[in-house]
N, C-alpha and C positions, 0 to 999 in steps of 0.2 A: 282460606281455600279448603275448610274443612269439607264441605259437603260434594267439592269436587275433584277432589283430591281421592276421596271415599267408590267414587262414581268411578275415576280412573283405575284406582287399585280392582275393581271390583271387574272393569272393562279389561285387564291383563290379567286378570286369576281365572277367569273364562277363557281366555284362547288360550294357559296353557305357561304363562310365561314365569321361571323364576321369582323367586321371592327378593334376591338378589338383585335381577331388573326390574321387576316393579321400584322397588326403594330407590335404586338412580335416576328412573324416571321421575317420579314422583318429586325426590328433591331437586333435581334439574328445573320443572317447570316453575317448582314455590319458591326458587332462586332469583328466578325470573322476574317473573311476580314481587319479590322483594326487590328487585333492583328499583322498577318504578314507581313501588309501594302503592301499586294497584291491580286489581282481578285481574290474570291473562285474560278474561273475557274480553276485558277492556284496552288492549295491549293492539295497537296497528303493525301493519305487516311492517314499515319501516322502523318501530322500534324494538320490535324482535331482532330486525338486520342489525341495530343497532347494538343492541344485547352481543350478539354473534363479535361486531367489529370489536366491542369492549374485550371478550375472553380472547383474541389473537393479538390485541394490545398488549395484554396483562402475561403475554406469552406464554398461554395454555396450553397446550400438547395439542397435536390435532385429533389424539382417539378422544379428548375432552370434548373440545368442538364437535365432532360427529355427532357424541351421545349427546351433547345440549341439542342439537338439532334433530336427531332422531326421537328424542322425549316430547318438547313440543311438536314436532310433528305428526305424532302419534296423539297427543293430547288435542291439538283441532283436528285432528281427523276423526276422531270420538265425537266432538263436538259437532263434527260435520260444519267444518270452520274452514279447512285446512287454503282452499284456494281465495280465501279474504283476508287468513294472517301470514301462513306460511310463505318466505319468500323464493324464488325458484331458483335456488345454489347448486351449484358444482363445484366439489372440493377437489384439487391436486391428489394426486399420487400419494397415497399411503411410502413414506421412508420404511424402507424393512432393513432394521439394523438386528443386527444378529447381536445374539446376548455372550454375555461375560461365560466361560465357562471355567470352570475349577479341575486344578487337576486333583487325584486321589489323594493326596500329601492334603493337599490343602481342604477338600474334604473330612480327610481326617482331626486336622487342626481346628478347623470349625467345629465339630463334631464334641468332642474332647475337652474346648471353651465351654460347652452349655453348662447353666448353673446345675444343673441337676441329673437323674436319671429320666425323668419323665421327657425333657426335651432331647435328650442325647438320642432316645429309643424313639424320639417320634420323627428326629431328623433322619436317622439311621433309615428307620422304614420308609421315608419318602424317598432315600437315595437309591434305599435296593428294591424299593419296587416301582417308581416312576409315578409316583401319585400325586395329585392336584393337593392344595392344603386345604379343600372343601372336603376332598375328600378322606383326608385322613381325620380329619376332626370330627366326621360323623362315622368311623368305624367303629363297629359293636363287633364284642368278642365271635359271634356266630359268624362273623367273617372273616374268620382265619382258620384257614382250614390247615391243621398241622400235618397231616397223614399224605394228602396230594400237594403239600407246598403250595397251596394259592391261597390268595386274595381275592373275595368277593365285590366289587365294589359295584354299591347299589347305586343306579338314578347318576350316573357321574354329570359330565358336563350335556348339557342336551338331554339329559334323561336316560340316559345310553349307559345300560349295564355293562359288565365285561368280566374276565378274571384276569388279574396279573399274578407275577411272579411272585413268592414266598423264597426268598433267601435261606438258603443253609446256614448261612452266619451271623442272620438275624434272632434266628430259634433259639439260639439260648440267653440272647438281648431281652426277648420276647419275654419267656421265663424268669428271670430276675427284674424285670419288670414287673408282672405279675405277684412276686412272692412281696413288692413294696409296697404296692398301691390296690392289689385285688380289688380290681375293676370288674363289675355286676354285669352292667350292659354295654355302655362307651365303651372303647378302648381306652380312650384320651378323655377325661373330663376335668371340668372346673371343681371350681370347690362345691359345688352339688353334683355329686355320685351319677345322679340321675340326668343330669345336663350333659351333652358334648362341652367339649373345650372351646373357646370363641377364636375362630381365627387371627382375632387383633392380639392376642395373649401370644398365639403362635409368629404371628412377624415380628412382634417386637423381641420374642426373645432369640427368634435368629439376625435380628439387626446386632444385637446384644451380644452376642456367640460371634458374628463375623468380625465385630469389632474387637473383642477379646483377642482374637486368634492373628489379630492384624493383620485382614483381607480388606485393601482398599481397592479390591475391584466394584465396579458398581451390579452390586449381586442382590437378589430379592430370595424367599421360600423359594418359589418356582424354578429357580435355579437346579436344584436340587433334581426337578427331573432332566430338566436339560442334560443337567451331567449324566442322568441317569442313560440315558437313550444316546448321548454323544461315547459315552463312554464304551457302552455295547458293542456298538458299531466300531468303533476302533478294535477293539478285541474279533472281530470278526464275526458278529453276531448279523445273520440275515434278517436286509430291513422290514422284512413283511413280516416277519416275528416280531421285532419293534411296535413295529403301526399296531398290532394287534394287543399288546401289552399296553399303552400307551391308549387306546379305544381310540385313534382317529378311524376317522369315515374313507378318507383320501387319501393315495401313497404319494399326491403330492405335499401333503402337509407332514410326514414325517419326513420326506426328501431336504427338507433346510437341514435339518443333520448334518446330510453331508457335507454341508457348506461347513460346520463348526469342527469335522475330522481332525483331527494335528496333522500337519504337513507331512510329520516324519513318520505316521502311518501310512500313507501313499506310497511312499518307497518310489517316490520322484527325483531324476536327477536334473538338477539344474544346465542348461546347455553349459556354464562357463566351469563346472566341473570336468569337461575332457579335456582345459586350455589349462596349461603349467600358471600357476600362480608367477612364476619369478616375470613373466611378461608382461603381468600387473605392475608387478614392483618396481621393475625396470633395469638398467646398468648401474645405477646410482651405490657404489659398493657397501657405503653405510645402513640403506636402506635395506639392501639385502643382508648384509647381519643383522640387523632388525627383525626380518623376517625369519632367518634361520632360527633365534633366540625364543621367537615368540610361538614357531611351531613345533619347535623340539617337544615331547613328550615331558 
C-alpha cells in the first residue's frame, strides 16, 4: 500500500489535517487491507461491511468503529470510489460517560508517586494549568511567560492558539526543575535535548505513578485536566474563564463540568432531610439504639 498510502498522506497534509490523523487514517485502512491480504482497491463494499461487523465482534469501542469508517471513507473518496465501496451506515448514539475525577488528596498522591522530578513537574503543570498532553510535550521554554503568569500554548487542538494560566505554586516547581535538567528549547524532552518528550513516555509513567499511589480509578493523563477545570469550578471559578483557559470554541463543551461538580458543592438539600430520621427507623426500640449509637458524635 506503499504508493497509496503516500497519495493519502499527501491528500490530508493538503487540506490541513494533523499529523496525528493522518497516522490513524492511514493505519486504519492498511489494517483493512491486511485483514483480507489484499489492495483496498480491490476490497467490495460488502467486505468493508464485513471488516466493520469483525471490529464490533472483537468488541471495539465505537469511537474505534467511527474512525475505521471515517478513514476508509475518506480514503475512496480520494479515490473517488466512495459510492462503489463505501457502505451507507448509521451509527447509534455516541454513550457520554463522564470521566473519573480525582480529588486534590489524590492528585497529590499521584503526583508524589512519580519516579522523578521531571514527571512530578510535568504532571504538576498539566493539573494547574489545564493542558492537553500534546501540548505539554511540545512546550518550549519561550512559552512561559514568568512576569504575567501565562502559558503560551501554540497550535493546541485544531490549530487553535490560546494563553492559560501560570500557577503561583508551580513557579518555584518550575525553577528547581530547571536548575536539574536546564532545558535549551523543550521544556520536557527525551534523551535528545533537542526533541520534545514522546507522549507514550508521558502515559506510561502516569499509568505508573497512578499505580504507585494506589488509584484504581479508571484514570488516563487527560485526567488531569478534567480535574483541572472540575476543580475550578467548584471553587467558584466563572465557567467562561474556564472555556477560555481550556481554548474550547463552545460553552456547550466546557458545560459537562458541571455534570462532574461534587454534590456537596451545590449545597443541595435532599427533600428527606426536613423528615426526622427516627420515622425511618421506626418503633422498633433496639433499632433505635442502633441509631442513637451510630449518630452520636
Amino acid at each position: 500500500m506503499g504508493v497509496l498510502r503516500q497519495k493519502m498522506v499527501d491528500s490530508m497534509k493538503v487540506r490541513g489535517y494533523a499529523r496525528k490523523t493522518i497516522h490513524s487514517y492511514t493505519s486504519c485502512v492498511k489494517k483493512c487491507s491486511l485483514f483480507f491480504m489484499k489492495s483496498p482497491l480491490m476490497l467490495s463494499k460488502n467486505e468493508i461491511e464485513r471488516f466493520l461487523l469483525f471490529l464490533r465482534e472483537e468488541r471495539r469501542s465505537d469511537a474505534t468503529i467511527h474512525l475505521y469508517y471515517a478513514a476508509l471513507n475518506y480514503f475512496y473518496g480520494m479515490m473517488q470510489m466512495r459510492d462503489d465501496k463505501m457502505p451507507h451506515m448509521s451509527f447509534s448514539r455516541k454513550s457520554h460517560l463522564l470521566p473519573e475525577i480525582l480529588s486534590k488528596g489524590e492528585i497529590f498522591q499521584l503526583i508524589s508517586h512519580c519516579s522523578s522530578l521531571k514527571y512530578r513537574t510535568l504532571f504538576a503543570l498539566m493539573y494547574s494549568s489545564g493542558l492537553r498532553i500534546s501540548e505539554v510535550a511540545k512546550l518550549r521554554l519561550k512559552d512561559i511567560d514568568y512576569d504575567r503568569k501565562g502559558i503560551f500554548v501554540q497550535e493546541g487542538k485544531n490549530k487553535k492558539s490560546r494563553y492559560t494560566l501560570l500557577a503561583d505554586g508551580i513557579i518555584p516547581v518550575l525553577r528547581a526543575y530547571h536548575t536539574v535538567f536546564v532545558p535549551t528549547d523543550y521544556l520536557f524532552y527525551g534523551k535528545d535535548p533537542t526533541i520534545c518528550i514522546s507522549t507514550d513516555a508521558i502515559q506510561r509513567q502516569f499509568h505508573q505513578a497512578a499505580f504507585n499511589a494506589g488509584i484504581r480509578k479508571k484514570v488516563h493523563v487527560h485526567t488531569l485536566r478534567h480535574c483541572f477545570a472540575t476543580h475550578l469550578l467548584e471553587s467558584g471559578t466563572n465557567i467562561f474563564f474556564i472555556m477560555r483557559l481550556l481554548g474550547h470554541s463552545r460553552i456547550q463543551t466546557t458545560m459537562r463540568y458541571l455534570h462532574m461538580e461534587s454534590v456537596v458543592n451545590m449545597h443541595i438539600s435532599s427533600p428527606i432531610d426536613s423528615l426526622d430520621p427516627l420515622c425511618v427507623i421506626g418503633s422498633n426500640p433496639i433499632q433505635r439504639d442502633l441509631f442513637a449509637v451510630s449518630a452520636s458524635p
